[in-house]
ChimeraX commands (.cxc) that place a marker at each C-alpha (Angstrom):
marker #1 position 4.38,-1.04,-17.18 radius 0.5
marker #1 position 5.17,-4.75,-17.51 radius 0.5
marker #1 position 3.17,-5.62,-14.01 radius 0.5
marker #1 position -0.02,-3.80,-14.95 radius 0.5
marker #1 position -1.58,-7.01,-16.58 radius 0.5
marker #1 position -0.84,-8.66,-13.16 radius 0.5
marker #1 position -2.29,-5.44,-11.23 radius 0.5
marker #1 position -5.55,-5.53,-13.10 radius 0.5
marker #1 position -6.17,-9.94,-13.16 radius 0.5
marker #1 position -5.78,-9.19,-9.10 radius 0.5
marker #1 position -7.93,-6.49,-8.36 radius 0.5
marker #1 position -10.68,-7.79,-10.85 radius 0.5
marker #1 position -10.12,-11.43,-11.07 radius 0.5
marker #1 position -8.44,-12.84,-8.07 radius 0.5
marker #1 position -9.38,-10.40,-5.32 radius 0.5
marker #1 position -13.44,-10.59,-5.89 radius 0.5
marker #1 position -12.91,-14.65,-6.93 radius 0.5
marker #1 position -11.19,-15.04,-3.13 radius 0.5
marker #1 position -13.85,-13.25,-0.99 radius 0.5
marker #1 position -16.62,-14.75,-3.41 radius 0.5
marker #1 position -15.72,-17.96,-2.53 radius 0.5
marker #1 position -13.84,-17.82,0.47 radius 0.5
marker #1 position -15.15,-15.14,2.02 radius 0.5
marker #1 position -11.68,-13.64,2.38 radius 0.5
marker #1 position -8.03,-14.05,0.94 radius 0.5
marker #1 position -6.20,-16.63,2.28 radius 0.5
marker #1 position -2.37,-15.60,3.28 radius 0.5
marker #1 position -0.81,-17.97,0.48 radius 0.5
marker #1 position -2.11,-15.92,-2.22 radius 0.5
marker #1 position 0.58,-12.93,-1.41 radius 0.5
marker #1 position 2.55,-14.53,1.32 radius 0.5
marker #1 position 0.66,-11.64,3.14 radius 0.5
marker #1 position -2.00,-12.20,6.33 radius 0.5
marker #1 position -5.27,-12.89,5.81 radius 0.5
marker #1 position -7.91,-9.97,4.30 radius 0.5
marker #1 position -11.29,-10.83,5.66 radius 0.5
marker #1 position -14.39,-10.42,3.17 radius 0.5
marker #1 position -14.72,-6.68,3.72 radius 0.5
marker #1 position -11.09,-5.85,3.56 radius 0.5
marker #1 position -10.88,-7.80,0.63 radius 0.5
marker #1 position -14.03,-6.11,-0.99 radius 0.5
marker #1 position -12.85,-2.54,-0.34 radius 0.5
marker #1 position -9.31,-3.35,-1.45 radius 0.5
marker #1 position -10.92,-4.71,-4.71 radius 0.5
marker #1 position -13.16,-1.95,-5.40 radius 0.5
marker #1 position -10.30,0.67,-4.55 radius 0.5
marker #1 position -7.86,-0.84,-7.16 radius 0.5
marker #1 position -10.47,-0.78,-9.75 radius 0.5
marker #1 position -10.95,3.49,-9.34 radius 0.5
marker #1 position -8.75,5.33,-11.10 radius 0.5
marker #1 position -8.98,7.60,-7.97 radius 0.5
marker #1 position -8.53,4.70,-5.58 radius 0.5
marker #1 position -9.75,6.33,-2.98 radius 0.5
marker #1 position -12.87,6.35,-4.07 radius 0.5
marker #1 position -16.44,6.20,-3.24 radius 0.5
marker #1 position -19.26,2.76,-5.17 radius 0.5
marker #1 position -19.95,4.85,-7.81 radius 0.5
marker #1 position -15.90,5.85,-8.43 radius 0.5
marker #1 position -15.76,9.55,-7.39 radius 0.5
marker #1 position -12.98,10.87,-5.23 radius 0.5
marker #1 position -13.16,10.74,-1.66 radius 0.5
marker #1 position -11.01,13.44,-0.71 radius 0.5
marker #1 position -12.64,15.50,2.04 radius 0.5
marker #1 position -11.08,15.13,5.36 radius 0.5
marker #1 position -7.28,14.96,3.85 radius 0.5
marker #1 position -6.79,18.49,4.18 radius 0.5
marker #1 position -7.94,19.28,7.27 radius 0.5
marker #1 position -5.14,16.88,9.04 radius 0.5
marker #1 position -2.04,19.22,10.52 radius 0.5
marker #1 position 0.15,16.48,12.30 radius 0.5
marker #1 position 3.11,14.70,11.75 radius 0.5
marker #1 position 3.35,12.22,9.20 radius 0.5
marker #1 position 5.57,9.59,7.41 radius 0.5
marker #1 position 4.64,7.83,4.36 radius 0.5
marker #1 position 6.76,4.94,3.36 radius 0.5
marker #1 position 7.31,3.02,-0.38 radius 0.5
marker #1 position 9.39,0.60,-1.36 radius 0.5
marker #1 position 11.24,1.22,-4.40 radius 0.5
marker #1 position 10.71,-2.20,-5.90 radius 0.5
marker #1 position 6.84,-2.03,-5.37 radius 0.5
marker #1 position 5.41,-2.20,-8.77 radius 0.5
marker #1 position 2.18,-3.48,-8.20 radius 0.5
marker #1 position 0.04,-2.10,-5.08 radius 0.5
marker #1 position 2.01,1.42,-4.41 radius 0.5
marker #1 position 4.86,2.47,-6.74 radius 0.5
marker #1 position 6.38,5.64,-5.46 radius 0.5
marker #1 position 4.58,7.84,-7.39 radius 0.5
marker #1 position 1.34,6.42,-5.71 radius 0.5
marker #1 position 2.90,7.17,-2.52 radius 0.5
marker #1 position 3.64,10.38,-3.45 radius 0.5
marker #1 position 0.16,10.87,-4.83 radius 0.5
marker #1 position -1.38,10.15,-1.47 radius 0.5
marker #1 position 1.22,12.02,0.25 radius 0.5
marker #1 position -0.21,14.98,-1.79 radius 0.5
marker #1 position -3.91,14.66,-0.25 radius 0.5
marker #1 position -2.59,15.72,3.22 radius 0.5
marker #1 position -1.50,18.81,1.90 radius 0.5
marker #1 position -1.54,20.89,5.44 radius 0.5
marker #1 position 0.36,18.32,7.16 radius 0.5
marker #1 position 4.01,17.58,7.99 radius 0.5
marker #1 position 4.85,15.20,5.90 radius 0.5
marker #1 position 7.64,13.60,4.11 radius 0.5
marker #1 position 8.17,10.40,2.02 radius 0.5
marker #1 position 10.87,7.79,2.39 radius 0.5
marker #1 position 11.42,5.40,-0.21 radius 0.5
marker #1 position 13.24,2.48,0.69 radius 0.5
marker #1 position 15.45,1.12,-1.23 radius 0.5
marker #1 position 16.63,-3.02,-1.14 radius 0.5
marker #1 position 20.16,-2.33,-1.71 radius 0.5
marker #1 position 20.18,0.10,1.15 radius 0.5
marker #1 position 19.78,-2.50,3.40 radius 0.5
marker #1 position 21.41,-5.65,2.00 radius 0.5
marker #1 position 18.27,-7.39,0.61 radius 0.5
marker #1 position 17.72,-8.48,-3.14 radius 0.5
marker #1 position 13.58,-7.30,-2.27 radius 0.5
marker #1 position 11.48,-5.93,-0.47 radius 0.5
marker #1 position 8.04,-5.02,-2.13 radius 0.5
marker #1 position 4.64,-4.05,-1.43 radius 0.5
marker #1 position 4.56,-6.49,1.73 radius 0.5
marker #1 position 8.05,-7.15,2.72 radius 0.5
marker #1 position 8.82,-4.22,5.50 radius 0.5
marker #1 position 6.28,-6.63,7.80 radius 0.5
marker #1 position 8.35,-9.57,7.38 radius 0.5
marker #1 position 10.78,-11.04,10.01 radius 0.5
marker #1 position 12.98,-11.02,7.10 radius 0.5
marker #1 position 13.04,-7.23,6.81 radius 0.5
marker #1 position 16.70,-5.52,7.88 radius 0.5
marker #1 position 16.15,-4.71,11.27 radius 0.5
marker #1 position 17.78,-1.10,10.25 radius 0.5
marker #1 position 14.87,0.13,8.60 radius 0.5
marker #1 position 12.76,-0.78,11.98 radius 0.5
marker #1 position 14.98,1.10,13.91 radius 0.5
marker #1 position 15.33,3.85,11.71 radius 0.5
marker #1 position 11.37,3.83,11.82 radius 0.5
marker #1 position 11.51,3.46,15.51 radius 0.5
marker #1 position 13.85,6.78,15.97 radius 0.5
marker #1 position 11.53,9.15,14.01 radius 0.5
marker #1 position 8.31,8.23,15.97 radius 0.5
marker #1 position 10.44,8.83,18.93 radius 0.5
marker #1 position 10.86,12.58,17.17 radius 0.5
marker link #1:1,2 radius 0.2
marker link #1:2,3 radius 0.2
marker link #1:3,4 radius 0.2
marker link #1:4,5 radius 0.2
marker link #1:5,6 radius 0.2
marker link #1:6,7 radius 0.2
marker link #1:7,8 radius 0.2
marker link #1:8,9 radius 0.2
marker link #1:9,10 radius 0.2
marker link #1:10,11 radius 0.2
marker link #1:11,12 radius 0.2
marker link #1:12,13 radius 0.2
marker link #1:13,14 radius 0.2
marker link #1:14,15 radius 0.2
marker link #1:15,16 radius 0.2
marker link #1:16,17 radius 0.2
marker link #1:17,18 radius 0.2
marker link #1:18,19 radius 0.2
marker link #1:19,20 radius 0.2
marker link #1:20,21 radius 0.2
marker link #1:21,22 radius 0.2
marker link #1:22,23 radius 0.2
marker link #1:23,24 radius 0.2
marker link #1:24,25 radius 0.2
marker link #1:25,26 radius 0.2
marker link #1:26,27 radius 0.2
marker link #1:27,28 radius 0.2
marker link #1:28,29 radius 0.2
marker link #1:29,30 radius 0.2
marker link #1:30,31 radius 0.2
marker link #1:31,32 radius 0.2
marker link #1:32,33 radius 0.2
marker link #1:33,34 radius 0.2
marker link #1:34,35 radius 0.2
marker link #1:35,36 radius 0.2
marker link #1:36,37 radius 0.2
marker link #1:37,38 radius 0.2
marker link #1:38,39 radius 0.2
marker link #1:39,40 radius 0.2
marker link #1:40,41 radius 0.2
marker link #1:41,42 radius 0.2
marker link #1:42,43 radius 0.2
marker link #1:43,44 radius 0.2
marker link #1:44,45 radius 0.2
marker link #1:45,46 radius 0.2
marker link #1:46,47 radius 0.2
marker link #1:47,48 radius 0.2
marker link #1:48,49 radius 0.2
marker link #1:49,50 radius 0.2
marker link #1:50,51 radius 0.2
marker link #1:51,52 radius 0.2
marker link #1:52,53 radius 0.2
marker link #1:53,54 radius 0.2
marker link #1:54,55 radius 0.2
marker link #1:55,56 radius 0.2
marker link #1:56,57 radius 0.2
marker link #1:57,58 radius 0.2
marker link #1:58,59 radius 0.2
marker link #1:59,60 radius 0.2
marker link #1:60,61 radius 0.2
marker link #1:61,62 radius 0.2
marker link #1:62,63 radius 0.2
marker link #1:63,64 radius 0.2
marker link #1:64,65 radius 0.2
marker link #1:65,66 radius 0.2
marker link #1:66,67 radius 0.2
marker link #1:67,68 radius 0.2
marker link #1:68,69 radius 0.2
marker link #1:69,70 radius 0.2
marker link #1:70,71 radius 0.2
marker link #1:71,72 radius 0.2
marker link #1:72,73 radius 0.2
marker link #1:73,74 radius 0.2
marker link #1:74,75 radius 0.2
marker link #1:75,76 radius 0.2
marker link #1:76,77 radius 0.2
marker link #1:77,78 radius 0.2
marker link #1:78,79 radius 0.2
marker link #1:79,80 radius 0.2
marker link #1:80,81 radius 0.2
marker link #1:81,82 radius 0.2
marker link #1:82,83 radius 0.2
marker link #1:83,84 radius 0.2
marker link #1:84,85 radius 0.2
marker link #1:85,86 radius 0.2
marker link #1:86,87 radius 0.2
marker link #1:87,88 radius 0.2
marker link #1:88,89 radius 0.2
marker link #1:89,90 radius 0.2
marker link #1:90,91 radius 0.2
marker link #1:91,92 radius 0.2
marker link #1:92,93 radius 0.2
marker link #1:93,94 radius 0.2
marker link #1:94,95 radius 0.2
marker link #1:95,96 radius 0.2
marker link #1:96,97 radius 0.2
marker link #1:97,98 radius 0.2
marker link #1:98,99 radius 0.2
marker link #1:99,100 radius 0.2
marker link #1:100,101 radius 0.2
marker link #1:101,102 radius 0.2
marker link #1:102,103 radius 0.2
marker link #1:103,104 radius 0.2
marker link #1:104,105 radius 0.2
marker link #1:105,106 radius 0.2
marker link #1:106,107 radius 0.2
marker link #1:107,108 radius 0.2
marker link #1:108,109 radius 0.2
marker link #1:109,110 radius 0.2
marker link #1:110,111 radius 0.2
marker link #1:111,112 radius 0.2
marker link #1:112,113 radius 0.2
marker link #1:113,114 radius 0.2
marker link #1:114,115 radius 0.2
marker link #1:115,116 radius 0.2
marker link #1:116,117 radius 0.2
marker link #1:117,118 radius 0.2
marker link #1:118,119 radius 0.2
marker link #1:119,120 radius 0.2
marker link #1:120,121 radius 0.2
marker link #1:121,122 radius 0.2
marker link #1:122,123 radius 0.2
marker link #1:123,124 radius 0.2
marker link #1:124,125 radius 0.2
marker link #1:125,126 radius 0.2
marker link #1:126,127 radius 0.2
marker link #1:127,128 radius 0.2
marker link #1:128,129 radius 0.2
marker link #1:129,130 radius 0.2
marker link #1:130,131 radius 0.2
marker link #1:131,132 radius 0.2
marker link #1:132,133 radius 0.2
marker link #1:133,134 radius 0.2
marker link #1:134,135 radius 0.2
marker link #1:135,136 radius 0.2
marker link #1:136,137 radius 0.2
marker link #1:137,138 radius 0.2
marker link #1:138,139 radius 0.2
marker link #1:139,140 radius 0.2
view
């Protein structure tokens, strides 16, 4: 995966350099909003787990997951390469394995946009299509 290099300099270098320093990251870094310190900290430490979810010492934390029946709707963006590719999505789709639950993928072309990412879906730039489609299901 060509983005891994990038995945791993942010979740060891940049993330923990930003909330050293700064005591967050700053909204420039991924055209994102601001992560305070602790968001930051816990996003850091999660990348670095090969179970992500994970507690200091890297083992899973997985209890809980099961036990949730409801309704649910995971979303990934099909050009997200870096924070949570489909499969990841599907991956933590997997935890909740007693609820209802589906995964949508969205897909740039789908709505007339040359991106959308890991961040995208929350911009004022995002097709207001997908909103709506989002808006219909909650409605049920």
């Amino acid at each position: 995966m060509k983005d891994r290099p990038l995945t791993i300099a942010f979740f060891f270098g940049v993330l923990p350099l930003f909330y050293t320093l700064t005591g967050g990251l700053p909204k420039w870094v991924l055209g994102a909003e601001y992560l305070p310190r602790q968001v930051a900290r816990d996003w850091s430490r999660f990348g670095r787990k090969k179970a992500y979810i994970a507690d200091l010492d890297g083992r899973p934390l997985r209890e809980g997951f099961r036990g949730f029946t409801g309704k649910m709707r995971f979303y990934g963006m099909a050009d997200d390469r870096r924070f949570a590719p489909p499969t990841a999505v599907y991956q933590l789709q997997s935890l909740f394995s007693n609820a209802d639950s589906h995964v949508k993928i969205l897909n740039p072309r789908d709505y007339q946009m040359k991106s959308i990412d890991h961040f995208g879906f929350f911009k004022k730039s995002m097709n207001r299509q997908a909103w709506q489609e989002s808006a219909e299901w909650l409605r049920g």
